[in-house]
C-alpha positions as CSV (number, residue, x, y, z in Angstrom):
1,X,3.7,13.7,-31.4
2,X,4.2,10.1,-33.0
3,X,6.4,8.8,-30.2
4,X,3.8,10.4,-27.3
5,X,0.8,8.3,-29.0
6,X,3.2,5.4,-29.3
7,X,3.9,5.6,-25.7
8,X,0.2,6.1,-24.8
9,X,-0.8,3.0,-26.9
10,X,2.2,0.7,-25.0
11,X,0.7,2.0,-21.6
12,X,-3.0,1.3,-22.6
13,X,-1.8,-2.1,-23.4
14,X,-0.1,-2.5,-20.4
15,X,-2.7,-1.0,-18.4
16,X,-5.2,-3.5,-20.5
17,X,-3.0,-6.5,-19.5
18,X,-2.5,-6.1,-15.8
19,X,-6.3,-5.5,-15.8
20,X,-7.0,-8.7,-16.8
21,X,-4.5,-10.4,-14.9
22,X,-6.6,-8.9,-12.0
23,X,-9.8,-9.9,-13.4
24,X,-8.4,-13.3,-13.6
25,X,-6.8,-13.6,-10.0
26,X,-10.1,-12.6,-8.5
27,X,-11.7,-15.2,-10.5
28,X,-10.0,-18.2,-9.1
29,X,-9.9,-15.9,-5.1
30,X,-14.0,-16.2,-5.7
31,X,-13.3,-20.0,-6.7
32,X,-11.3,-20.4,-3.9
33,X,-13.3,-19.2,-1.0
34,X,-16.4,-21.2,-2.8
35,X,-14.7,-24.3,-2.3
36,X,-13.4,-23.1,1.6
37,X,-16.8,-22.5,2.5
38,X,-18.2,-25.7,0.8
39,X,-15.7,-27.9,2.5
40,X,-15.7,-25.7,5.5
41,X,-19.8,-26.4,5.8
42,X,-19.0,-30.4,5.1
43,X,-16.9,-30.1,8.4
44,X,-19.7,-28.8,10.2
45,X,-21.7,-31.5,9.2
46,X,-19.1,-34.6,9.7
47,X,-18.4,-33.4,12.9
48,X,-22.3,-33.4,14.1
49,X,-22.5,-36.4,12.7
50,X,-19.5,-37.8,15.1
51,X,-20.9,-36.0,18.0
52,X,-24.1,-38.4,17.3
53,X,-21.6,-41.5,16.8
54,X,-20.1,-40.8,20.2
55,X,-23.3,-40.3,22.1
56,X,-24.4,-43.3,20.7
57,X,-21.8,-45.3,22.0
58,X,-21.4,-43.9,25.3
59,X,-23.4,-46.6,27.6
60,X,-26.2,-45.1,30.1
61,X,-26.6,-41.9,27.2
62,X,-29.0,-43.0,24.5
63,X,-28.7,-40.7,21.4
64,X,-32.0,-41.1,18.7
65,X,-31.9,-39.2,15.1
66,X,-35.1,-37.4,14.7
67,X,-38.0,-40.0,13.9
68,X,-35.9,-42.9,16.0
69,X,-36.9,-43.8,19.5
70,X,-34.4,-45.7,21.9
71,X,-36.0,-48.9,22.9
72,X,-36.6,-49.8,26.4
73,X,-34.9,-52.3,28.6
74,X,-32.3,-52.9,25.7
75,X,-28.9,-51.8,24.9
76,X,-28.4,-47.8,24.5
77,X,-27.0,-48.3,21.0
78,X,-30.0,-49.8,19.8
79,X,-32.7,-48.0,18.5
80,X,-36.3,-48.5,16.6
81,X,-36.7,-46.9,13.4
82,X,-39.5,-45.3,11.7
83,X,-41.0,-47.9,10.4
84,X,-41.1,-49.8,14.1
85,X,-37.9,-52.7,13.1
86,X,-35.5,-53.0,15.9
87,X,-32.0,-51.8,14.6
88,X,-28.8,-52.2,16.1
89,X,-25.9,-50.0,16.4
90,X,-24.9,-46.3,15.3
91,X,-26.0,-47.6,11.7
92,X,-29.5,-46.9,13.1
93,X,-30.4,-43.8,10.8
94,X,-28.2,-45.4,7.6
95,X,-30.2,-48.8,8.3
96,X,-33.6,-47.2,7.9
97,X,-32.8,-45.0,5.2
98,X,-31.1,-47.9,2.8
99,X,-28.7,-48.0,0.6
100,X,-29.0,-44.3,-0.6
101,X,-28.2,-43.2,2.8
102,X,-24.7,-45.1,2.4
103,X,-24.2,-42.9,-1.4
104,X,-24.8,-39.8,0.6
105,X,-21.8,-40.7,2.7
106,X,-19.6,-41.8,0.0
107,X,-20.5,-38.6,-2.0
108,X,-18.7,-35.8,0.1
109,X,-15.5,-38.1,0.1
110,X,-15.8,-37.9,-3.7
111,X,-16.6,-34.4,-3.6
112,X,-13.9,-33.6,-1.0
113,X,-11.6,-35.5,-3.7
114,X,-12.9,-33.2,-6.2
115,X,-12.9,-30.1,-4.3
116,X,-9.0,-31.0,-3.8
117,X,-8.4,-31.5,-7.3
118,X,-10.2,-28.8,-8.6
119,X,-7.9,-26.5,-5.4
120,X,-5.0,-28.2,-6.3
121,X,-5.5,-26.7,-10.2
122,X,-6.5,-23.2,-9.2
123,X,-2.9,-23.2,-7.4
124,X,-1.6,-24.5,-10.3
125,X,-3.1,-21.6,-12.1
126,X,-2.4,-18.7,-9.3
127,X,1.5,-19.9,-10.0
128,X,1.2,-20.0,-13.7
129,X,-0.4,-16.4,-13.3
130,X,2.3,-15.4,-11.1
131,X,4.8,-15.9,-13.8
132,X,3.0,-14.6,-16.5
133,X,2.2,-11.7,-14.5
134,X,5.8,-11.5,-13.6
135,X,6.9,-12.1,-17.3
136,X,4.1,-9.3,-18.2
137,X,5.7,-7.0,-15.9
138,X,9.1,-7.4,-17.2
139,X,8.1,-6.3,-21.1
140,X,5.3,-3.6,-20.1
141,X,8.8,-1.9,-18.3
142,X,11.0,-3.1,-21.6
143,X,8.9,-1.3,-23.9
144,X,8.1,1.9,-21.2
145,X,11.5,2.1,-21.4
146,X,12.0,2.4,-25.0
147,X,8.9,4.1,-25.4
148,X,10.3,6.7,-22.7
149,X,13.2,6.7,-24.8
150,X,12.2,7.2,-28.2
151,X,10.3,10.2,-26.6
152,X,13.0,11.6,-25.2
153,X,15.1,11.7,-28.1
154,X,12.0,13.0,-30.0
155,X,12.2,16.1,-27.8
156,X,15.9,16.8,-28.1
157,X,15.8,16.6,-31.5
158,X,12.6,18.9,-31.4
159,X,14.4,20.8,-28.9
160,X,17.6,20.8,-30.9
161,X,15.5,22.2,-33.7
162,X,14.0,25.3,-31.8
163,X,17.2,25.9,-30.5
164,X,19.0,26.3,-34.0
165,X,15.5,28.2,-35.3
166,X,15.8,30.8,-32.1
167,X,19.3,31.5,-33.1
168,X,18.7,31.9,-36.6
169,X,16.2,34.2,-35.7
170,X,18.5,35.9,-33.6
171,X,20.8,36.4,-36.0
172,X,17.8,38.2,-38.1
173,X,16.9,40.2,-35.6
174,X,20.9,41.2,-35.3
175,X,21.0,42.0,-38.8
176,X,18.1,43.9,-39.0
177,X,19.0,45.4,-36.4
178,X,22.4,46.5,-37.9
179,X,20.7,47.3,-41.0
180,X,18.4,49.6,-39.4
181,X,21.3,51.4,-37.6
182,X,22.9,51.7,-40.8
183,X,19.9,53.2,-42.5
184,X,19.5,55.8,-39.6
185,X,23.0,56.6,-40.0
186,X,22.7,57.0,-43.4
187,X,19.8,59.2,-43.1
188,X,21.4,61.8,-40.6
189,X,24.6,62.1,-43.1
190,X,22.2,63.5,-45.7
């Protein structure tokens, strides 16, 4: 019974283990796909954005960003912001929004760099799981095995036991039985 519960425990353990190894991979799979779709999203955006560049550029095709108005008689790539100034080139849009416009561009490349590092990491960490996991999977079937083992030898040796109590018993039963013969014997002589 001791080795059965001492194999249970060992498989609990185990069964513990690989759970959180589990809990853990989908952990950085969630992280994963966050970042995918975030930098997936920022590719939607940059690519808008050189769609607008190009247009912008292309003589005879005037492209404006909303609020912006092309100005007459002048080169396509120049446009009139908001505010009414005449501004030249595809920096139209940055021009009128300042120098925060020019952060906001900057920003994704950080974030991209961050995005990268942080990716970078979590495949750092899927390999380091990998091992342990590995590593994990190696003693959970160690100590199955001597768990299996110490079980199994608990049963002979139980087994073993009944066997030597049945043929005692046997023997009993034999010698009763002989006795009893005897006695019946002894009973019709008289």
């Amino acid at each position: 019974q001791e080795a059965l519960l001492r194999e249970q425990q060992v498989l609990h353990a185990a069964r513990t283990n690989l759970l959180q190894g589990e809990a853990d991979c989908q952990r950085v799979y969630s992280e994963l796909r966050a970042i995918r779709a975030e930098l997936s999203r920022d590719t939607g955006s940059r690519r808008m954005a050189m769609n607008h560049d190009r247009a912008a550029l292309r003589p005879g095709a005037p492209s404006t960003m909303p609020g912006e108005t092309p100005v007459v008689g002048g080169t396509p790539a120049i446009f009139r912001s908001p505010t009414g100034s005449v501004v030249g080139g595809i920096s139209a849009s940055l021009a009128a929004a300042g120098s925060d416009a020019l952060d906001q561009l900057a920003q994704p490349v950080n974030n991209d760099q961050s995005n990268i590092k942080r990716s970078a990491q979590l495949v750092q960490s899927v390999y380091d799981m990998k091992r342990r996991n590995d590593e994990l999977i190696v003693k959970i079937r160690e100590e199955s095995v001597l768990a299996t083992k110490r079980v199994l030898e608990s049963l002979a040796k139980r087994t073993k036991e009944l066997a030597d109590m049945k043929k005692s018993f046997e023997a009993g039963v034999l010698d009763i039985e002989h006795a009893r013969a005897r006695a019946e014997r002894a009973l019709q002589v008289e």
